[in-house]
N, C-alpha and C positions, 0 to 999 in steps of 0.2 A: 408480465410486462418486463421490459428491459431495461436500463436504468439509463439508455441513451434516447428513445422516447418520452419518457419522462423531461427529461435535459429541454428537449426540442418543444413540449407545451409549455414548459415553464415559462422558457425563452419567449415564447411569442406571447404569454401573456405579460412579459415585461417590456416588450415592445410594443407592446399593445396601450401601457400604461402610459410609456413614453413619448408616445403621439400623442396621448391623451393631457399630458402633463404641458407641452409643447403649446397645445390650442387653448390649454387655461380652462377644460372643459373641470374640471374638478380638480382631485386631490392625486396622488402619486401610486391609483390603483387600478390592476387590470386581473380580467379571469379571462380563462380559455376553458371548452365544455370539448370531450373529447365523445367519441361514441365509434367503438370497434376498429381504432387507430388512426381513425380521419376527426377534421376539426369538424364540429357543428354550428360552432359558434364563439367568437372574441368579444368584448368588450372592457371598456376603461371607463373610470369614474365618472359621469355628466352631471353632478349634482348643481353646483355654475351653472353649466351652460341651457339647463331646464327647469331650472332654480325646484327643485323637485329632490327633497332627503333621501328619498326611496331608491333614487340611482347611482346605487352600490354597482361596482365593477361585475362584482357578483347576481346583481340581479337583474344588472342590463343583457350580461351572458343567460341567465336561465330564460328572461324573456324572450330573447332572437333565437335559444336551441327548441324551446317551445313551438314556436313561431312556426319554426323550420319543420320542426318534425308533427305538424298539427297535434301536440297531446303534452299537458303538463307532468305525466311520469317521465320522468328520464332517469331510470333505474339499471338504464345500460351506457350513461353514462359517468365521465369522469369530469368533476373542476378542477382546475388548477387556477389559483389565484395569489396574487403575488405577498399579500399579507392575511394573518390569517382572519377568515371572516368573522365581523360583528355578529354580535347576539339576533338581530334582523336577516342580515345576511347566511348566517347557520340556520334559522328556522326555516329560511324561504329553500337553502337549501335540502333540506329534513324536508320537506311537503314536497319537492317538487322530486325525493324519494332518491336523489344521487348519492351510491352508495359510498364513494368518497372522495375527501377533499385533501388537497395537498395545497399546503400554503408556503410561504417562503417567512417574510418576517411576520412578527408575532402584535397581540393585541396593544400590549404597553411597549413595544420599541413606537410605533408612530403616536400612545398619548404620548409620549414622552416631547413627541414634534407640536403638542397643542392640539390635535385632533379632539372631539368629542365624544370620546370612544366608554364606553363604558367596560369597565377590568373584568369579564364576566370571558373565561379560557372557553376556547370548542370544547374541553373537555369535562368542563364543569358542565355546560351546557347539556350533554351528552349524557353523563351520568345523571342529573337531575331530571331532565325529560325522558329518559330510556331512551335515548336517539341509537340507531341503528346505524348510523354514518361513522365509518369511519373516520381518523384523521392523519396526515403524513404531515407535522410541519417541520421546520425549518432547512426548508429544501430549496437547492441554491442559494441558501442565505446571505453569502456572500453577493452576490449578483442581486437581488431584491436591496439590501441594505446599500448598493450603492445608488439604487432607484430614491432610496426615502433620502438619500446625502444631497443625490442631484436637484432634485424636489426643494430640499434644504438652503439651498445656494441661487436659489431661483429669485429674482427680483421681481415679479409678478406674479408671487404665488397669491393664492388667499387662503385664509384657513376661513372654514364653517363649522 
């Protein structure tokens, strides 16, 4: 893969976040599910707006790549998600077998915004379950971190 591909999922999973931040559907996160260079699937945080814990950026993407390609392995593809995934969001990714994840900002830059994040890295994760997934993070960082600023300066935000 090229490093200008990458650029281009990232992107759109931080547009992806940003529509999402805009409608007040949740909190300041999006994933993009890539499979053999083409998108499979986008999603942004709905926990708001389906009053539902479970919908992580990240698991509203593996549920519509799923969806799409009738079969929960998606082991040919890729996430890209804009902060890196919760301890939930890493296991849903680990089972649903995607061999790796590329995040942008990290678990304690948004507790640091009050989220409910618990301090548990992809990598602890990883090594303590023997998880096979790879991880790429701080990718576009710069461009994510001004997602969590914009998010930051929002007068109707909510935090959960």
């Amino acid at each position: 893969m090229t490093h200008q591909p990458l650029s281009k999922w990232m992107k759109l999973a931080i547009r992806t976040a940003a529509q999402g931040m805009k409608k007040n559907d949740g909190g300041p996160f999006g994933a993009c599910i890539v499979r053999n260079g083409r998108v499979i699937a986008t999603a942004h945080n709905t926990v708001l707006l389906k009053k539902d814990a479970t919908c992580h950026a990240e698991v509203n993407a593996i549920r519509e790549a799923s969806r799409k390609l009738r079969r929960f392995d998606l082991s040919d593809c890729v996430i890209y998600s804009t902060t890196e995934p919760c301890p939930m969001c890493f296991s849903a990714i680990h089972w649903a077998r995607i061999p790796l994840v590329i995040w942008g900002t990290a678990i304690a830059d948004v507790a640091r915004l009050g989220f409910n994040e618990l301090s548990l890295p992809n990598s602890r994760m990883k090594r303590y379950g023997k998880s096979p997934v790879k991880s790429r993070g701080k990718f576009l960082l710069k461009e994510c971190r001004a997602l969590l600023e914009k998010w930051e300066r929002m007068d109707s935000k909510k935090i959960y």
